[in-house]
C-alpha positions in Angstrom: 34.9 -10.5 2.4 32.8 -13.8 2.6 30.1 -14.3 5.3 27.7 -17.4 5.5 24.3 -16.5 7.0 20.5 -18.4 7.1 19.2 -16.0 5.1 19.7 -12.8 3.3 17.0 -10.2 3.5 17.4 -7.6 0.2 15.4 -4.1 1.3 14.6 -2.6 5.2 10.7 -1.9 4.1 7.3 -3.3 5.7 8.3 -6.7 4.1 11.9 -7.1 4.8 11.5 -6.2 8.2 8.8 -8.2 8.8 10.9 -11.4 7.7 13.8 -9.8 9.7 11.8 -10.1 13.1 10.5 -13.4 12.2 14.1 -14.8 11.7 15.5 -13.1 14.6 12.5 -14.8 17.2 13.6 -18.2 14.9 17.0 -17.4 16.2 18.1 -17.5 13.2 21.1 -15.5 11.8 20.6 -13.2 8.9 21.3 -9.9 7.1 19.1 -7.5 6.5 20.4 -5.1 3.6 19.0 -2.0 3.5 20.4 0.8 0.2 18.8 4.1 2.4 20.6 5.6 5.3 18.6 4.4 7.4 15.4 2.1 6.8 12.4 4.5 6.0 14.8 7.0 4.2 14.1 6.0 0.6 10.7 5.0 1.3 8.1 8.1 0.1 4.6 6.0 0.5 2.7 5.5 3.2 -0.5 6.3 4.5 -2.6 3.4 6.5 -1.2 -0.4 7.5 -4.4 -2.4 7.8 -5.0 -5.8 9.6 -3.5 -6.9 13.0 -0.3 -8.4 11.8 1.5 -5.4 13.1 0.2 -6.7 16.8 1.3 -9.7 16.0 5.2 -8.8 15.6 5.1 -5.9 18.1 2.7 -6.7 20.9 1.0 -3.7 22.7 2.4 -1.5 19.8 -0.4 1.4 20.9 1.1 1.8 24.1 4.2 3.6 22.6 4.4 7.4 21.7 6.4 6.6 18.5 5.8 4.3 15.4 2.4 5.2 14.2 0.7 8.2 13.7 -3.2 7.4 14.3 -5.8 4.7 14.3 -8.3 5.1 11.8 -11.9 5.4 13.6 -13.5 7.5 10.9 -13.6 5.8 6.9 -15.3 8.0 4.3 -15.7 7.7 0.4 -16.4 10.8 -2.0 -17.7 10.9 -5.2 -16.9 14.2 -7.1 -17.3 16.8 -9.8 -15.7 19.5 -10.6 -17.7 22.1 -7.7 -19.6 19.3 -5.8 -18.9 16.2 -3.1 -21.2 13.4 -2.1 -19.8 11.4 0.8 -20.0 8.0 2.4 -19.1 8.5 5.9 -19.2 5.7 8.9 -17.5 6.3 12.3 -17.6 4.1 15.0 -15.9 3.3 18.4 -15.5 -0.3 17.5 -12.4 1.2 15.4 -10.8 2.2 18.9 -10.7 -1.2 20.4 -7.0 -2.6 20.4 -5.4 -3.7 18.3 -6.2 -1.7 16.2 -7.0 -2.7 12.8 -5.9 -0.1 10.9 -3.1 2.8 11.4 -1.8 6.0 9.6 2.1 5.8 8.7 4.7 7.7 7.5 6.8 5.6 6.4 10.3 7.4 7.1 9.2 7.3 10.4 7.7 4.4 11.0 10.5 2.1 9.0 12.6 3.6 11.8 10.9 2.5 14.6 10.2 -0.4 13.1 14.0 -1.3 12.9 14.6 -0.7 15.8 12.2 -3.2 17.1 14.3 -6.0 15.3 17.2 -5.0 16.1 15.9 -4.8 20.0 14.9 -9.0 18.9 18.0 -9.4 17.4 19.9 -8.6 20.4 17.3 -11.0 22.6 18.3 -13.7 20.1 20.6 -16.7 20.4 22.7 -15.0 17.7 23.0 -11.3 18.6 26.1 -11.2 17.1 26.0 -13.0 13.6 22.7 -11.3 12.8 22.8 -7.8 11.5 20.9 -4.6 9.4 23.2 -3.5 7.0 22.1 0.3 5.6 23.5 2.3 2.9 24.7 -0.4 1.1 23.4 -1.1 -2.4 22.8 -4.8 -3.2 23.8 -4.7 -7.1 23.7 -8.7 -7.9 22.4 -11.4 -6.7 25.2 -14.7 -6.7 24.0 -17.7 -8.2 25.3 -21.1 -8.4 24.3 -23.4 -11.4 20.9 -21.9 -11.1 20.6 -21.5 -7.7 20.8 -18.5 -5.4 23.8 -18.7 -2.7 24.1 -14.7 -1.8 24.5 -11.3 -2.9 27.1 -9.2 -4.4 27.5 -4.9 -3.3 30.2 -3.4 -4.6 33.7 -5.3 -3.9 32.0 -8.0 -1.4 29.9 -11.1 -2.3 27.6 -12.2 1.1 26.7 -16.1 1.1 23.4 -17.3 2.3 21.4 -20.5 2.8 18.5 -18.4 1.1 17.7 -14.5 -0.2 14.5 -12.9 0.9 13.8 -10.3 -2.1 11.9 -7.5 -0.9 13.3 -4.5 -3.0 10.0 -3.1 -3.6 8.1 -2.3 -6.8 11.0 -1.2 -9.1 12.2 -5.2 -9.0 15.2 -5.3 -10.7 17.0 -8.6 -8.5 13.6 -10.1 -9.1 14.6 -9.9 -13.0 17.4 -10.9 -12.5 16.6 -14.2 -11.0 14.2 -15.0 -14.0 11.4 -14.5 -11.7 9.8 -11.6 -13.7 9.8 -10.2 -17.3 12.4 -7.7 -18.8 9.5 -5.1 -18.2 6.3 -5.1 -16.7 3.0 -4.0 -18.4 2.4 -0.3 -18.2 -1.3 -1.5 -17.7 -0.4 -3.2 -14.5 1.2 0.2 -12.3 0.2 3.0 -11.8 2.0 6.8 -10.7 1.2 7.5 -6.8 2.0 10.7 -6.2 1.8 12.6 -2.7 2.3 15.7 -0.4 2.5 15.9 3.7 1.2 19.3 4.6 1.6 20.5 7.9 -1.2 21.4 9.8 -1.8 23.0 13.5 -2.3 19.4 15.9 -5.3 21.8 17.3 -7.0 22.7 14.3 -6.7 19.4 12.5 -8.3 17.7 15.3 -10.9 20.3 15.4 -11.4 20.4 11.5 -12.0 16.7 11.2 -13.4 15.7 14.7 -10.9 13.9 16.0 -9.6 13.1 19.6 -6.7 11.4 21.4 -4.9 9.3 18.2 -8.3 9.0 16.3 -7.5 9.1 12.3 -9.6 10.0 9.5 -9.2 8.1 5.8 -10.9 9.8 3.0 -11.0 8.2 -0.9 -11.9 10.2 -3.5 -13.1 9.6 -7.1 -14.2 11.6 -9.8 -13.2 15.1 -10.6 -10.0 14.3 -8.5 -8.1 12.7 -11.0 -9.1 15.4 -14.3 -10.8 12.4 -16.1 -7.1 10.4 -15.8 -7.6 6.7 -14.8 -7.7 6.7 -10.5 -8.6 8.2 -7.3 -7.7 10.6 -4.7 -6.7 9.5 -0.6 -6.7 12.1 2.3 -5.4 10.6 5.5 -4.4 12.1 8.8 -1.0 12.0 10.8 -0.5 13.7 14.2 0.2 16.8 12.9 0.0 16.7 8.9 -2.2 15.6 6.3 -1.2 13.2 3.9 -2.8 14.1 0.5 -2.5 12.4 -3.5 -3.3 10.1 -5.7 -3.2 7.0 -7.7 -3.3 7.9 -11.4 -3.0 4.9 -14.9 0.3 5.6 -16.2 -1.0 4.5 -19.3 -4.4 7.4 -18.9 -1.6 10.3 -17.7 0.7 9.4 -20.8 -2.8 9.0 -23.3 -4.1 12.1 -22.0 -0.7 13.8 -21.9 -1.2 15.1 -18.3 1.5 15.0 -15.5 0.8 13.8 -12.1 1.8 17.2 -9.8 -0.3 18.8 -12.4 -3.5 16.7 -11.6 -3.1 16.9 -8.2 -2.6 20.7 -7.8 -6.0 20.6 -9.4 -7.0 18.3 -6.8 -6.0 20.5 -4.2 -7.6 23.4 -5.6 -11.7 21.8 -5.2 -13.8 23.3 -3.1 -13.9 20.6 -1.0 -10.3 19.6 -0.7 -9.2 23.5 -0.2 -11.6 23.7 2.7 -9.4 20.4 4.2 -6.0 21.6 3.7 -6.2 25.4 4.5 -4.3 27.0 6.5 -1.7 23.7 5.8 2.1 23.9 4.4 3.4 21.5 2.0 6.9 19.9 3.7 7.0 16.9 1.7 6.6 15.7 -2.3 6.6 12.7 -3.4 5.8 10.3 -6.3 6.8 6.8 -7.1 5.4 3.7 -9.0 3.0 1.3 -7.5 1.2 -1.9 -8.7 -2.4 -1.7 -9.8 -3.2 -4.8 -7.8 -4.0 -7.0 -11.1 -2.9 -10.3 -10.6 -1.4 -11.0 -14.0 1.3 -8.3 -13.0 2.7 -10.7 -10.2 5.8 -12.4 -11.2 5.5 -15.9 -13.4 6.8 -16.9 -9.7 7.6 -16.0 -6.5 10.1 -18.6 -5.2 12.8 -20.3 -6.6 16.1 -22.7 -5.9 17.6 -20.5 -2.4 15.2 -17.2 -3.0 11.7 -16.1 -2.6 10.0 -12.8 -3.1 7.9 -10.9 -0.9 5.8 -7.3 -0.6 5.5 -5.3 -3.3 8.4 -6.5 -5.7 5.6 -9.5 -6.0 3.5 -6.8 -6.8 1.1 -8.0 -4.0 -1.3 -5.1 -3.6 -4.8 -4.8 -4.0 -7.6 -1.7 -4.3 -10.9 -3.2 -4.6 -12.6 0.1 -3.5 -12.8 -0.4 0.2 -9.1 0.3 1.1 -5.8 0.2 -0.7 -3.8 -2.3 0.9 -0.4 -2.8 0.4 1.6 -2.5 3.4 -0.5 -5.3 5.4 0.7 -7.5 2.2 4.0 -6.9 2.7 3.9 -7.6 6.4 2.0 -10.8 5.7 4.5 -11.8 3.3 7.2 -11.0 5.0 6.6 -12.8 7.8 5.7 -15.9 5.1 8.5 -16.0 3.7 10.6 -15.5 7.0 8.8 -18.9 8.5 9.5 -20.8 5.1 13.3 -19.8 5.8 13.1 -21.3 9.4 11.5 -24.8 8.1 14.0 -25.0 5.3 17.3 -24.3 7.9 15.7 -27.1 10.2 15.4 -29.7 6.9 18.5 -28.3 5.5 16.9 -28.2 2.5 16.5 -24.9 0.3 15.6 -26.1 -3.1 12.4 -24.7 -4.9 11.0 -27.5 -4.2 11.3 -26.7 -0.3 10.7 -23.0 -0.6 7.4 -23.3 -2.5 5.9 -23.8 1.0 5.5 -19.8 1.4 3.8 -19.9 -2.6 1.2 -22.0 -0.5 1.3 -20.0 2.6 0.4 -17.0 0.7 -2.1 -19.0 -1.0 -3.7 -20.1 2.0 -3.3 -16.3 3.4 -5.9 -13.5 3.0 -3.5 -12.3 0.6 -3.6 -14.3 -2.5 -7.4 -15.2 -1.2 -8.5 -11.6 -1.7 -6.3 -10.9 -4.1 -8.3 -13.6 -6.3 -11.4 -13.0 -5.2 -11.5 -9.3 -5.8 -10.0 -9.0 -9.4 -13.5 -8.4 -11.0 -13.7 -5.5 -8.7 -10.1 -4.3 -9.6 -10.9 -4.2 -12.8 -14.3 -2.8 -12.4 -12.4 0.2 -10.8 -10.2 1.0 -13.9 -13.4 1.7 -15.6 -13.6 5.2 -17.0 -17.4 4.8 -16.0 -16.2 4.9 -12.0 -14.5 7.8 -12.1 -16.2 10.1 -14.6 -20.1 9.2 -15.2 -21.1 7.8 -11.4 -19.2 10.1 -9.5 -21.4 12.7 -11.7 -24.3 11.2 -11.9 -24.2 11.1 -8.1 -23.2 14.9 -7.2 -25.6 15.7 -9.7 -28.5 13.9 -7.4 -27.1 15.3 -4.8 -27.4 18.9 -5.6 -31.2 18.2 -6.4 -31.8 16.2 -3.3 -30.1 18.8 -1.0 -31.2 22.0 -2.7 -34.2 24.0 -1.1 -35.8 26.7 -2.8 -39.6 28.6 -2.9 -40.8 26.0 -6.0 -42.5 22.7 -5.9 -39.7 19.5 -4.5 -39.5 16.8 -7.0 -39.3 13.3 -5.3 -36.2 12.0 -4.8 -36.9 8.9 -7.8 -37.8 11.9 -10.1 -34.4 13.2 -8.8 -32.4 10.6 -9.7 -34.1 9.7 -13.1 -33.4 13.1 -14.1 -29.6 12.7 -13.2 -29.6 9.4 -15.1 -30.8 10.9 -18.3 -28.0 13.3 -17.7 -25.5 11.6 -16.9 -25.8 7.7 -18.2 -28.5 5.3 -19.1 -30.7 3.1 -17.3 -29.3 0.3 -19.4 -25.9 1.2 -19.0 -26.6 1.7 -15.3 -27.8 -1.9 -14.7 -24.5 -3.5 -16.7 -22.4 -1.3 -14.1 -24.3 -2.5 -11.6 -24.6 -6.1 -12.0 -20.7 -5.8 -13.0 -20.4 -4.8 -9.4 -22.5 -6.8 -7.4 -20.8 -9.8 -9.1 -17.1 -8.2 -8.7 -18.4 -7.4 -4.4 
């Protein structure tokens, strides 16, 4: 079977169905392909879609039961050792104001939903019948024509398009074969994120962490979290479960021959974190790759002669210590590379030349901005420094500062020159530090 679309649209994630609702308010007609059962069902990330892109596609988004799970109104950041926590916490009702600028997922869930919003566009548009989502089909080539991309190929039947929007996620193997990226990409530049929902009373969790109505909590972690591997620790909470894991260095886990369920039943088992999750039951496990957010791991490029590449298989992604953000990338990109579609179908023109609009878009965009701006800050980050000696340094502080017993109080400078001689030294302390207020 042959079928001639606008555009193609390779995996039914944040970024593929971001492009897909573009295209179907561009009227445009278009397949998305998606290799789950449904879209969400081979996805095992989530946790929180930041920015107010998701407003942008579905308007008034908060006024519906389903799709998300809360809005974040409560950000905290935890340094730890092995028996002791030291938190950053703000809260404010600024966070509650709509949209909302950040949002706990679960991505099986909210993929669905999120499908179903295109597909409620699609059937608004000029073409509801020529545009479809496709799932349970696995795209296993993608058809090119003297170097050019005309289509893809899954199983028996080859479908032809103007262009093909690759959004397969981070295990890119279309990507390579377009030429767009390298046999294999650096161990250096992903990372293992691995992750459990545990179920938890609605009641008690919004008792535990003072929450009311759809009010979230996100909680980083850093430090004794990760058992001295490379990485960090997230908490976030869903209606009804927690979503708990971490980031580790493949690179670190294979050096320090740890594995990641390992690591993060240690995690679960601090003082702190046991205190969070009691009472909860583990209904989902999960771990999958993910980019580090280094920019030298993008692809050499992500457009070419009828294709571009969006989301995560352009390893777009980026943890500079204030959020991991990933999903708003993939949105962004999406909808990028969705609008570059639309201008090449009205100039008839979908050479590489044409298509390196969304390169610039993406350019122009917060994404690549930050993404630049912030790489001092990713790398800072990967420093065993940040997640062995200052998360130490600092619990060690504050079990002096917060300590009261019948003997004379040291001052709190006294305090933290006594951790520093400890833990670090002054010298070392002020290369850190001016490391980071350059990389911030």
């Amino acid at each position: 079977m042959e079928d001639k679309f606008d555009c193609i649209i390779v995996g039914g994630g944040i970024a593929g169905l971001s492009a897909a609702m573009t295209l179907a308010r561009g009227n445009a007609r278009f397949l998305l392909i998606e290799r789950g059962e449904f879209c969400g069902a081979k996805n095992v990330s989530g946790g929180v879609l930041w920015g107010s892109d998701l407003a942008r596609l579905v308007p008034e988004y908060w006024k519906e039961d389903a799709g998300f799970e809360r809005f974040v109104s409560h950000r905290r950041l935890t340094f730890m050792d092995e028996q002791s926590a030291f938190s950053v916490d703000f809260k404010s009702n600024h966070f509650a104001e709509t949209p909302y600028t950040g949002v706990t997922v679960l991505r099986a869930v909210f993929d669905a939903w999120f499908a179903g919003k295109v597909q409620e566009a699609i059937d608004q548009s000029e073409h509801p019948d020529e545009s479809f989502i496709a799932t349970d089909i696995l795209v296993e080539e993608v058809v090119m024509e003297d170097g050019r991309v005309v289509g893809i190929r899954a199983g028996e039947e080859t479908f032809l398009a103007d262009c093909v929007i690759i959004a397969e996620g981070v295990n890119n193997l279309l990507t390579r074969q377009v030429g767009l990226e390298k046999p294999y990409v650096a161990s250096d530049h992903v990372a293992v994120g691995v992750k459990e929902v545990l179920k938890l009373d609605q009641n008690v969790l919004e008792d535990r962490f003072q929450l009311s109505g759809r009010s979230g909590l996100t909680n980083e972690f850093v430090g004794a979290c990760s058992e001295g591997v490379e990485g960090g620790g997230f908490l976030y909470t869903n209606q009804d479960s927690i979503s708990l894991g971490l980031v580790l260095g493949m690179n670190d886990l294979r050096d320090k021959q740890k594995t990641p369920y390992d690591v993060l039943n240690t995690f679960k088992e601090h003082p702190v974190v046991a205190d969070m999750i009691r009472g909860s039951e583990t209904v989902e496990y999960s771990a999958h790759v993910v980019s580090t957010g280094d920019i030298k791991g993008m692809p050499a490029e992500i457009f070419g002669d009828g294709v571009m590449i969006a989301g995560e298989a352009a390893h777009l992604l980026l943890n500079a210590g204030k959020a991991i953000q990933g999903m708003d990338y993939a949105m962004r990109s999406g909808i990028l590379a969705a609008e570059t579609a639309l201008e090449a179908s009205k100039a008839d023109d979908h050479s590489s030349s044409m298509l390196s609009n969304y390169r610039k878009a993406l350019e122009s965009s917060y994404v690549l901005q930050d993404m630049r701006s912030f790489q001092d800050a990713v790398h800072l980050l990967h420093r065993e420094e940040m997640f062995s000696t200052i998360p130490n340094l600092v619990c060690d502080f504050g079990r002096q500062f917060f300590t009261i017993d019948s003997e004379p109080t040291m001052k709190a400078s006294a305090m933290m020159r006594a951790s520093i001689k400890r833990h670090a030294s002054y010298w070392d302390l002020v290369k850190l530090g001016l490391k980071g207020a350059k990389a911030l």
